[in-house]
C-alpha positions as CSV (number, residue, x, y, z in Angstrom):
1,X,-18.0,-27.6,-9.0
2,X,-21.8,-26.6,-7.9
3,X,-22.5,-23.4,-6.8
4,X,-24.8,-22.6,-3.5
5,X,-26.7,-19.3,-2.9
6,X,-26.0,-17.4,0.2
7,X,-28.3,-14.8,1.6
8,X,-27.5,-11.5,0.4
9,X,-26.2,-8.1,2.3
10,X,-27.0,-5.0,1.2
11,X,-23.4,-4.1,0.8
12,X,-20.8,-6.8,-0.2
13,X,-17.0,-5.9,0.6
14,X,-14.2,-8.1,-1.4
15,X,-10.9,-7.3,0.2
16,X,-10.7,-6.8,3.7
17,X,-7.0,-4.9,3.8
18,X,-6.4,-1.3,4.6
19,X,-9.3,0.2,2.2
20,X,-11.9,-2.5,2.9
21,X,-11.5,-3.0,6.5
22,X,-12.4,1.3,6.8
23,X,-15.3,0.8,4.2
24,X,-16.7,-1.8,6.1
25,X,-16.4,-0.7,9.4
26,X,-17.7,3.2,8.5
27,X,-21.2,1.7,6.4
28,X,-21.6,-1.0,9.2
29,X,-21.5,2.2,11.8
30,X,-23.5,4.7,10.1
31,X,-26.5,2.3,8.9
32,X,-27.2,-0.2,11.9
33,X,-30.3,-1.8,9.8
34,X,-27.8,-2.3,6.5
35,X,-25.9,-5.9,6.4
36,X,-22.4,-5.9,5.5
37,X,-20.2,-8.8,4.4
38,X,-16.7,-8.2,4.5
39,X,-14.7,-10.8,2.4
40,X,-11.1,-11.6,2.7
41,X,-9.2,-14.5,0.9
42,X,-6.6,-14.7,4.0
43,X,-6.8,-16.1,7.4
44,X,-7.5,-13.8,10.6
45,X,-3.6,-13.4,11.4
46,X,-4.7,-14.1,15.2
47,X,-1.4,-16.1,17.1
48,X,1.0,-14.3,14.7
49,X,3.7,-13.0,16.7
50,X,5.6,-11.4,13.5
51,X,2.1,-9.7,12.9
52,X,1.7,-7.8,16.1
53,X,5.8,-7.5,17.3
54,X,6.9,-4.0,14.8
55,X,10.8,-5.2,14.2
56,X,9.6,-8.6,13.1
57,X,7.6,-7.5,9.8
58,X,10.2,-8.1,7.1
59,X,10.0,-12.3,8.0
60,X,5.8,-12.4,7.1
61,X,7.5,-11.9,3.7
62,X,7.5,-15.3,1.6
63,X,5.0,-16.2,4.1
64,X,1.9,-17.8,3.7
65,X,0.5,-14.2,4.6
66,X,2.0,-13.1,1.4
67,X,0.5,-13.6,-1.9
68,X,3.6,-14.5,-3.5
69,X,3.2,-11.9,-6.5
70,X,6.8,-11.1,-8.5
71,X,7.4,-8.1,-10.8
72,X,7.8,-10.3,-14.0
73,X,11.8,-10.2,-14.8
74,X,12.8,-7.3,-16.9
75,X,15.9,-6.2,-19.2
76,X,16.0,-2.7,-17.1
77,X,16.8,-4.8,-14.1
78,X,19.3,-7.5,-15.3
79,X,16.4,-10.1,-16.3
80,X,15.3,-10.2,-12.5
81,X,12.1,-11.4,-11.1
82,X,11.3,-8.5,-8.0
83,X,9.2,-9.9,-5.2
84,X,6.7,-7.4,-4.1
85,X,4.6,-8.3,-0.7
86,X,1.0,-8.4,-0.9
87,X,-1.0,-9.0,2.5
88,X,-2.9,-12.4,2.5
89,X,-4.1,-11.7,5.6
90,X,-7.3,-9.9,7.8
91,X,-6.1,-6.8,7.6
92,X,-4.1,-6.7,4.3
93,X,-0.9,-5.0,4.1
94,X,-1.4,-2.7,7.1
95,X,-0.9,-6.0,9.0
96,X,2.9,-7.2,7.2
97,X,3.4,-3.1,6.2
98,X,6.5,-1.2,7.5
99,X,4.0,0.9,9.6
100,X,5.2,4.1,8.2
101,X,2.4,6.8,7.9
102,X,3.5,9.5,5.6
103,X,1.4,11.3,3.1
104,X,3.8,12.8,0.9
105,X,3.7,16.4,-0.5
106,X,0.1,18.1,-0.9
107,X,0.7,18.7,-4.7
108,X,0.6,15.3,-5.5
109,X,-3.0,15.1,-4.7
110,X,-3.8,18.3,-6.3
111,X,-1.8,16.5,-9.7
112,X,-4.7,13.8,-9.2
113,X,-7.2,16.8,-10.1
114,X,-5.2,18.3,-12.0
115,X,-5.3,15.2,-14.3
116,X,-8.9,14.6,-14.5
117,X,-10.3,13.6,-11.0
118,X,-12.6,16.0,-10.2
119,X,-12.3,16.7,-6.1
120,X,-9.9,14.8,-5.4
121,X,-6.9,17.6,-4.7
122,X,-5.2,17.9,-1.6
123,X,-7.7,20.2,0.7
124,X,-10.5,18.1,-0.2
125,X,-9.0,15.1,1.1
126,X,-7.3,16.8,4.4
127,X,-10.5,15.8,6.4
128,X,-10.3,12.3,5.5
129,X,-6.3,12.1,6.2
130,X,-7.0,14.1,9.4
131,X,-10.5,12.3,10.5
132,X,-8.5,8.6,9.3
133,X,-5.6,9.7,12.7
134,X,-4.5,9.8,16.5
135,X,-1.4,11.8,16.0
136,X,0.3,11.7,19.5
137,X,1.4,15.6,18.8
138,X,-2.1,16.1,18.9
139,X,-4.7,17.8,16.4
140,X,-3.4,21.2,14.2
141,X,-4.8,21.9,10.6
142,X,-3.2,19.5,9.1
143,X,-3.4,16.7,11.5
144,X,-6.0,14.9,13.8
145,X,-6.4,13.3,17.0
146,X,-9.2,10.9,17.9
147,X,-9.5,8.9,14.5
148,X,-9.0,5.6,14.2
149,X,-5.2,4.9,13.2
150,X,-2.5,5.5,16.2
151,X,0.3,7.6,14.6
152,X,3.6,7.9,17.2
153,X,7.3,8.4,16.9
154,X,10.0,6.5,18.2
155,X,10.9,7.2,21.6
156,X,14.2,5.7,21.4
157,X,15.7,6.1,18.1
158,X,18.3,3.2,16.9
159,X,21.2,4.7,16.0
160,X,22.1,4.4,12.8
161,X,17.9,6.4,12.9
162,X,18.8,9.1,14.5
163,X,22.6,9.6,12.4
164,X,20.3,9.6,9.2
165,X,18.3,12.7,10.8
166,X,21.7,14.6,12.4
167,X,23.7,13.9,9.1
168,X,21.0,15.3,6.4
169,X,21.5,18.4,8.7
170,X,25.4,18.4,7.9
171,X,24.1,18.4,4.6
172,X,22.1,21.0,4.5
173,X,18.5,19.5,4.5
174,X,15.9,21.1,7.4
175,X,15.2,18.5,10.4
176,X,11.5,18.3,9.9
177,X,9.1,18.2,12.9
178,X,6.7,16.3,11.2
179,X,6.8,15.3,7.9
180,X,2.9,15.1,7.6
181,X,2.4,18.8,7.8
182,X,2.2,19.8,4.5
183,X,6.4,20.3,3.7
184,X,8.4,17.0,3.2
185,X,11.7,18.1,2.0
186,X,14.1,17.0,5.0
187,X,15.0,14.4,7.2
188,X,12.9,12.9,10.3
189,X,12.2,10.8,12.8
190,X,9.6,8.4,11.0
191,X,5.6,8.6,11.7
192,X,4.8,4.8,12.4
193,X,1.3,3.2,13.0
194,X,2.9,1.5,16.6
195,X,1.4,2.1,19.7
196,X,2.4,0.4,23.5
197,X,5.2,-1.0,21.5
198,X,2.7,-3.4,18.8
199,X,1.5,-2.7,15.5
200,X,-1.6,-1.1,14.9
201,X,-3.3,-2.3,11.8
202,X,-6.6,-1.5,10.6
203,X,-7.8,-3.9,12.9
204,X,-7.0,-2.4,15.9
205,X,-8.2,1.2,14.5
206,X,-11.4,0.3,12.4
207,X,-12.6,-3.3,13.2
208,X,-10.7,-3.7,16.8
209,X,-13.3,-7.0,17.7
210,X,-11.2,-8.8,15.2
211,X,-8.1,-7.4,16.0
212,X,-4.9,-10.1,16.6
213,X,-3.9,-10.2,20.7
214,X,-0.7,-8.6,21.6
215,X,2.3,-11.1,21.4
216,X,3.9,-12.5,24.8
217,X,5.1,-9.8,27.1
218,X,3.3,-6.9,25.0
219,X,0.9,-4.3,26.6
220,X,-2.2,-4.8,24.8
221,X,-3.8,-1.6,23.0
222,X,-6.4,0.4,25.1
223,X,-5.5,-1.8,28.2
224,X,-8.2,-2.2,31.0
225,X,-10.9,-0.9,28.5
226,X,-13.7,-3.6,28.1
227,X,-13.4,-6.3,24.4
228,X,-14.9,-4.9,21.7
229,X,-18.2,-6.3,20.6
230,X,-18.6,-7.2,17.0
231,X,-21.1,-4.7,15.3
232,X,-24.4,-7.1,15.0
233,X,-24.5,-6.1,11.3
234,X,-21.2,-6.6,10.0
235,X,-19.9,-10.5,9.0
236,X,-16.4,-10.9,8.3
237,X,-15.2,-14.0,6.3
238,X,-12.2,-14.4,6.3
239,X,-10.5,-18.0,4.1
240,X,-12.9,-16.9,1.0
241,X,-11.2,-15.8,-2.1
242,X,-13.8,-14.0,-4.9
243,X,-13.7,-16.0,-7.9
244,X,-16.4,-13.7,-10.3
245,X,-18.6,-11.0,-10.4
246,X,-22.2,-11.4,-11.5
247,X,-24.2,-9.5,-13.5
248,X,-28.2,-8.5,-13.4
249,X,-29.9,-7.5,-16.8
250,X,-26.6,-7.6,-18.5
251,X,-26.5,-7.6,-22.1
252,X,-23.3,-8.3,-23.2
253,X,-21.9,-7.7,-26.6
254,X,-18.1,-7.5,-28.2
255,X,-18.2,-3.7,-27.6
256,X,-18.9,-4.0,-23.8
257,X,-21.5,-1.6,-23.6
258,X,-24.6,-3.6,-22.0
259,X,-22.8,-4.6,-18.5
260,X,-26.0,-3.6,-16.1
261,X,-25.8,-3.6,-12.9
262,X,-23.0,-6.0,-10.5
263,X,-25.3,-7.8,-8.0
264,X,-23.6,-10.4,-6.6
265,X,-19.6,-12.2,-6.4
266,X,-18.8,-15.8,-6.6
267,X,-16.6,-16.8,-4.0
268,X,-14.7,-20.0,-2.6
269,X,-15.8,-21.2,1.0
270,X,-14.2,-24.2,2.5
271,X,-13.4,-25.3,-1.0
272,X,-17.0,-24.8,-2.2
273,X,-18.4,-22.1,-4.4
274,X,-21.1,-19.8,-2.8
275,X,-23.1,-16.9,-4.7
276,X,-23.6,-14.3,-2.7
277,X,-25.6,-11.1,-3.6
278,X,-26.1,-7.5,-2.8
279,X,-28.9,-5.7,-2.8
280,X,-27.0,-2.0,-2.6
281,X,-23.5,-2.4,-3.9
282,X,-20.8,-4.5,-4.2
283,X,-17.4,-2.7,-3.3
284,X,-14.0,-4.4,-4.7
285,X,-10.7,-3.4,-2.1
286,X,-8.4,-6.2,-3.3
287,X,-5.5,-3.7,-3.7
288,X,-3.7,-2.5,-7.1
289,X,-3.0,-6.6,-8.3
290,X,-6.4,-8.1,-6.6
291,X,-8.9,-5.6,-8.0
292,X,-8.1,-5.2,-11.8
293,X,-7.6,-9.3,-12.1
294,X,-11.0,-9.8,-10.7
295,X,-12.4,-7.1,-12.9
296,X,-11.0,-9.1,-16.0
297,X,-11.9,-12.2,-14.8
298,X,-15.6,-10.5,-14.8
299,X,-15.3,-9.2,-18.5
300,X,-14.3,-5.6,-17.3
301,X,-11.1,-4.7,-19.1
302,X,-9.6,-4.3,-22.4
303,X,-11.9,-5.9,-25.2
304,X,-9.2,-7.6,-27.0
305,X,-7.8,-9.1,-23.8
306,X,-11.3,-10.2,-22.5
307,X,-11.5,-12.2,-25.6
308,X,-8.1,-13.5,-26.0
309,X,-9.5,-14.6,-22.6
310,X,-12.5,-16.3,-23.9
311,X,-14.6,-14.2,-21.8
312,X,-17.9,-11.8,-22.6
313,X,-17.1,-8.3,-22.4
314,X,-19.3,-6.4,-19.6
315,X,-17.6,-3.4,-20.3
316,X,-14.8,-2.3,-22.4
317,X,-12.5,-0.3,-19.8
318,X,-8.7,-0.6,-21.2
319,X,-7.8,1.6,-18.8
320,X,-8.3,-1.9,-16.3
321,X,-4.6,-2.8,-15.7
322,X,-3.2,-0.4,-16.8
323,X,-1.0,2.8,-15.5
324,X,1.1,0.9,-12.8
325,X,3.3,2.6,-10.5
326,X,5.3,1.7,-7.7
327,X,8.3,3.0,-6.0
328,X,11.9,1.5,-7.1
329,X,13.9,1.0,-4.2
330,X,17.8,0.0,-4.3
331,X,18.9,-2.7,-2.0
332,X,21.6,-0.6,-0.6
333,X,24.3,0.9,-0.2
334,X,25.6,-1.5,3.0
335,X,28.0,-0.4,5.4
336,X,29.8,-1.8,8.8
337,X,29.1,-0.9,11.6
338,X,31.7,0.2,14.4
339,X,30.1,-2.3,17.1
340,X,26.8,-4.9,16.9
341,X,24.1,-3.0,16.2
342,X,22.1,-5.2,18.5
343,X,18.3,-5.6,18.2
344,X,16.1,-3.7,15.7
345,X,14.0,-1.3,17.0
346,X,10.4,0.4,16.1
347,X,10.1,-0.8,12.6
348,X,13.3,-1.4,11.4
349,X,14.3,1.9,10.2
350,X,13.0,4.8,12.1
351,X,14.0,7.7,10.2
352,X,13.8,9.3,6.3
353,X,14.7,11.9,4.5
354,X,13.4,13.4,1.5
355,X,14.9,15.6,-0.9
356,X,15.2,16.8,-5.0
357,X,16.7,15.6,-7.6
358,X,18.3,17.8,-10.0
359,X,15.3,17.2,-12.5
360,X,12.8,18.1,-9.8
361,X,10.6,21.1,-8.6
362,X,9.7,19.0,-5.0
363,X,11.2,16.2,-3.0
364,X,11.6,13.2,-5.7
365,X,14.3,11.0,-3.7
366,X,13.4,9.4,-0.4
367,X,15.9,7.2,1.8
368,X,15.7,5.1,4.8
369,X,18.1,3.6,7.0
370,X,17.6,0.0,7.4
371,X,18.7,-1.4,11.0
372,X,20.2,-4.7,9.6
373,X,21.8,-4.7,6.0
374,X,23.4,-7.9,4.8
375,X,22.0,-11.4,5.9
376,X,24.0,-12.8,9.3
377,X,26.2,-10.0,9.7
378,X,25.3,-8.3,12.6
379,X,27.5,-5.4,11.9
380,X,26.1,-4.4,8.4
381,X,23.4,-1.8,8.2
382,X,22.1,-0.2,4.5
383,X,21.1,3.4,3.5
384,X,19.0,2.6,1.2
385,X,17.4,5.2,-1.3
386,X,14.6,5.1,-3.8
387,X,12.4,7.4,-6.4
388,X,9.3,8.7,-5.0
389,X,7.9,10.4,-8.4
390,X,9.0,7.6,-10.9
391,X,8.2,8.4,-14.7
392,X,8.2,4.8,-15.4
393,X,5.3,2.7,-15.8
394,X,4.1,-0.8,-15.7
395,X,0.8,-3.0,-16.0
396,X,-1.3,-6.0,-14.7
397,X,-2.2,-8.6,-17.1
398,X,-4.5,-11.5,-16.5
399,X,-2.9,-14.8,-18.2
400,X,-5.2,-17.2,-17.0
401,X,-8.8,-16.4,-16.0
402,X,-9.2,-20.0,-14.2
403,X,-6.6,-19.3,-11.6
404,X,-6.3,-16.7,-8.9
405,X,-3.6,-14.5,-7.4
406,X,-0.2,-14.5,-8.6
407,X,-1.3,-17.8,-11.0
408,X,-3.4,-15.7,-12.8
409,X,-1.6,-12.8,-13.8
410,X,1.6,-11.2,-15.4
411,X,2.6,-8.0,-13.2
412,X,5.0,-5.9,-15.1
413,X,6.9,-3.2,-13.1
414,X,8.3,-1.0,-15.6
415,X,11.0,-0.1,-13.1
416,X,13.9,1.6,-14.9
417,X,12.2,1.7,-18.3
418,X,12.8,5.5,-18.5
419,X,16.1,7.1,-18.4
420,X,15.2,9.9,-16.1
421,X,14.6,7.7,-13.3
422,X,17.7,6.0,-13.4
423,X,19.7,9.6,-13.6
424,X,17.7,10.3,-10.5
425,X,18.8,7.2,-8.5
426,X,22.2,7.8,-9.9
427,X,22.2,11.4,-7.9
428,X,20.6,9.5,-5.2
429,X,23.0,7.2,-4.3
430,X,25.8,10.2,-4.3
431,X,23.8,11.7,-1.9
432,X,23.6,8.6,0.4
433,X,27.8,8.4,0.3
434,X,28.1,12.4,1.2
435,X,25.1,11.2,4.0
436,X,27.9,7.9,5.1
437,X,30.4,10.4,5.3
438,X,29.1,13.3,7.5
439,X,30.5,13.4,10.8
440,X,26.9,11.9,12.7
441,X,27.5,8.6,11.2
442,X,31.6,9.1,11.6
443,X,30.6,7.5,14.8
444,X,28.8,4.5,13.6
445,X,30.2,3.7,10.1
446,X,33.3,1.9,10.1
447,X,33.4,1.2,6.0
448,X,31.4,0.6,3.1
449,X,30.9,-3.1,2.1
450,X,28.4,-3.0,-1.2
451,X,29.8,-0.9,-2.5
452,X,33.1,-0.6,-1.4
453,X,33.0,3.2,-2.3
454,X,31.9,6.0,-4.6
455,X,31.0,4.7,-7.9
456,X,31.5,5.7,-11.7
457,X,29.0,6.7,-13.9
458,X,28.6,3.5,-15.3
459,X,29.8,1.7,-12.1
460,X,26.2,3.7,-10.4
461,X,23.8,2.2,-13.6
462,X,24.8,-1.3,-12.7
463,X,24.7,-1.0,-9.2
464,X,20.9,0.7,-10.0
465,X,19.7,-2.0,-12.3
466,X,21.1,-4.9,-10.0
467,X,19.9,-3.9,-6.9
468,X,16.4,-2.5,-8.1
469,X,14.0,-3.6,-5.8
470,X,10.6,-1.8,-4.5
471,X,8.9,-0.3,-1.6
472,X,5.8,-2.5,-2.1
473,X,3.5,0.6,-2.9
474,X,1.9,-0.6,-6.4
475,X,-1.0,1.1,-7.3
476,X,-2.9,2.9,-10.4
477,X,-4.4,0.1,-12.2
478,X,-7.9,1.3,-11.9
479,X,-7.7,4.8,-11.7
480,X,-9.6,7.6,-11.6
481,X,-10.5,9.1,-15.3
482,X,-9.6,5.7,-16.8
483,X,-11.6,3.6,-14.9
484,X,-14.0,4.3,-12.1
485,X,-15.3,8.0,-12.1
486,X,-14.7,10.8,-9.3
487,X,-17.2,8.5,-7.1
488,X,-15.1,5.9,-7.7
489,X,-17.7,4.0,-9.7
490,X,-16.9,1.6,-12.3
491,X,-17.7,3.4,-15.2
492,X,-20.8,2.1,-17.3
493,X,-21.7,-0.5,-14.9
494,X,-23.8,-0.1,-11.9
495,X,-23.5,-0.8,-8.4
496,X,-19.9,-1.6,-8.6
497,X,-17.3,0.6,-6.7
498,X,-13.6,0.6,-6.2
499,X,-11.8,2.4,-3.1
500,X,-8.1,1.0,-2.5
501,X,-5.4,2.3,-4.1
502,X,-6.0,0.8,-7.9
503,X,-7.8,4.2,-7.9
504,X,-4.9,6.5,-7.3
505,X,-4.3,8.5,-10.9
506,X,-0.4,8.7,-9.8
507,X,1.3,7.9,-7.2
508,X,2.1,10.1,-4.3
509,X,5.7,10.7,-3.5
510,X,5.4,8.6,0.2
511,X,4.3,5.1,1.6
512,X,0.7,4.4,0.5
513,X,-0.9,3.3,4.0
514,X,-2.1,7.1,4.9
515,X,-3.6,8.3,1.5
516,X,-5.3,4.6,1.0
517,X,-7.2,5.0,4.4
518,X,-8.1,8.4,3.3
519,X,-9.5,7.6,-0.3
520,X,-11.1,4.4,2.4
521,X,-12.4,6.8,4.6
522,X,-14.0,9.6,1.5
523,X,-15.0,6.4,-0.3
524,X,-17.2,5.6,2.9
525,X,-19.0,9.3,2.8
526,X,-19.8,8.7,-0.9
527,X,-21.1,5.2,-0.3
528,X,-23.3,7.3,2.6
529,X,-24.1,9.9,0.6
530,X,-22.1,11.8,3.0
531,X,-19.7,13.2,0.5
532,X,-20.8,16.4,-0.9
């Protein structure tokens, strides 16, 4: 296939989800005489009622809006294959996400210093979480108001919501007022990126010109204000998936230590390939699966993988794949309901609670309450729980370097793989039958279903391992230390820099969405120069 030259941009985004979409929009705003590209494989999302209605999320799964990526089956969970959602859309996951906007507890950024990535702890990324936010309780010290991202509550809490909050009570845990405050052990009403009853994505925060419309009968965001206009310097292309990164005065060798300086990505458009180059930086934000198969693909990565491969090693980072986390989630437990639960409401859930395992010094267990358990019974609703700070770990591996996405790649979860985290889910789903039989959800529970009541030792193990599934937050396989350094540049190659959450050293004990846009939005002051 022949390969055309494009014009270049001085900066040239791949990945235009939750971290590329902030990138893009804060560069294109502070330097009006720079070009940015912004480059997503996806299509715009516009006329996607699922996209913009919150309740409707879980059906973009399986989607063509979904990458299709599966945890590769595993002993620890029965020999299954887990599905984990990946946004193949404008917008990335914060358009198909849950919406929840939850930061976890301040020492897990401090843990990212802690383990080698210098200034990134907790107070030095508070301006960026704070600056990133509109919370609707308005700004304190630890939140903001006036940034980008619309964080509310539900106004009308579903039931089964607002039982999970009144019953952690019964058992003790403290009703927290916001779980984004710097304490997370307890149970509340969720934070949730909704706003006039729609989602609000990145688009709508950061690039709002491209934003989808609201869905029939919706209030649009901002109503009455004037359409955005497009920033004049800023191109968004969206139906191009990056095929390649190129290399100036490279020098190549089987140790990897001549890479030189990333000036340009190779990229499908309308079925064609197109070079396109950048004079100041290109900037990868294809997420924890997107970013390290494209650095492989490039010759970035594990020596002895690159040339299993067949490919010239750019630089030897073995770190590149490596170090995957994500959050187990069980599928349950499912109870019915004492009447229909009728329609779901905010996102689907509306509520958590956080609390400690026995093995734990903070909260380390984390359930929801899911507004709709088993499939066509309108009566069945799950508590489900998962492990917020797994010791497991997993990795990315590229299997074919002519294919792209899921047909590349071998994505290993490493769920279960240590016995600690299944003790912890074991204590975790005890806690959700003493939650099922408090007196707030008395009222709403009429039985357990699956399963049909408190289990054995051995009973809870199989009940973990079948029903493992995840909270779609991977992330690590880029990290900093290993990887990029605290400036989030690749290390020993030039004008290549990584800000989604590949970067993350660990994972925090909470959804991703809120500490992604903040690494986005400190990525965008070093970029600038902004960043002291």
């Amino acid at each position: 296939m022949s390969t055309t030259e494009a014009a270049a941009f001085d900066y040239v985004i791949i990945g235009g989800g939750s971290a590329g979409s902030v990138v893009a929009s804060r560069i294109a705003a502070a330097q009006p005489a720079a070009t940015v590209l912004l480059i997503e494989a996806g299509p715009d999302g516009r006329g996607v009622a699922q996209i913009v209605d919150p309740p409707q999320w879980p059906k973009l799964c399986s989607t063509s809006l979904d990458w299709g990526y599966a945890y590769a089956p595993s002993e620890h969970v029965y020999g299954r294959a887990i599905p984990v959602a990946r946004g193949r859309v404008l917008g990335g996951c914060s358009a198909v996400n849950a919406m929840q906007w939850f930061r976890g507890h301040p020492a897990d950024y401090d843990a990212w210093e802690e383990a080698g990535a210098t200034g990134w702890n907790y107070a030095d990324l508070l301006p960026y979480f704070r600056r990133s936010e509109s919370w609707e309780g308005g700004a304190s010290g630890q939140r903001g108001d006036g940034g980008p991202m619309r964080v509310t509550r539900p106004k009308d809490p579903h039931p089964v919501a607002a039982a999970l909050v009144a019953g952690a009570a019964e058992l003790g845990l403290p009703k927290l007022d916001d779980p984004n405050s710097g304490e997370t052990r307890g149970a509340t009403l969720s934070n949730l990126n909704i706003a006039e009853g729609r989602r609000f994505s990145v688009l709508d925060g950061y690039l709002p010109a491209w934003a989808p419309p609201p869905a029939p009968g919706q209030v649009p965001v901002g109503a009455g204000a004037p359409a955005p206009a497009p920033p004049p310097n800023l191109t968004v292309l969206t139906g191009s998936t990056a095929v390649r990164l190129g290399f100036g005065n490279s020098n190549s060798n089987s140790n990897g230590s001549g890479a030189g300086r990333c000036t340009s990505v190779l990229h499908t458009v309308r079925g064609a390939l197109r070079r396109t180059h950048a004079r100041q930086e290109v900037i990868l934000a294809l997420g924890a699966f997107g970013t390290p198969e494209l650095l492989i693909k490039s010759g970035i990565g594990d020596p002895a993988q690159l040339r299993a491969l067949d490919l010239d090693v750019m630089a030897a980072l073995p770190g590149v794949g490596r170090n995957l986390q994500d959050h187990p989630l069980l599928a349950g437990p499912n109870f019915r309901a004492r009447q229909r639960l009728g329609l779901r409401r905010d996102n689907g859930d509306g509520a958590i609670v956080n609390w400690c395992s026995g093995q734990a010094d903070r909260p380390d267990l984390h359930a929801v309450a899911i507004q709709g358990g088993l499939p066509g019974d309108p009566y069945s609703f799950a508590i489900c729980p998962g492990l917020t700070r797994p010791a497991s770990r997993g990795s990315l591996t590229v299997r074919d370097a002519t294919a792209c996405g899921p047909a590349a790649v071998e994505v290993r979860s490493g769920f279960l793989a240590e016995r600690r985290d299944v003790d912890a889910l074991g204590e975790a789903i005890d806690m959700v039958m003493d939650l099922a039989a408090t007196s707030a959800y008395a009222e709403v529970i009429e039985r357990p279903l699956m399963p049909a009541g408190r289990l054995s030792e051995k009973e809870k193990e199989a009940f973990i391992r079948e029903n493992c599934s995840t909270f779609f937050h991977p992330c690590g396989t880029a990290a900093i230390g290993s990887v990029v350094d605290p400036a989030l540049n690749v290390i020993g190659v030039t004008g290549l820099r990584i800000v989604d959450a590949s970067v993350f050293p660990s994972i925090p004990s909470s959804n991703t969405q809120a500490a992604v846009i903040a690494v986005a939005e400190r990525a965008a002051d070093l970029v600038l120069g902004a960043d002291s």
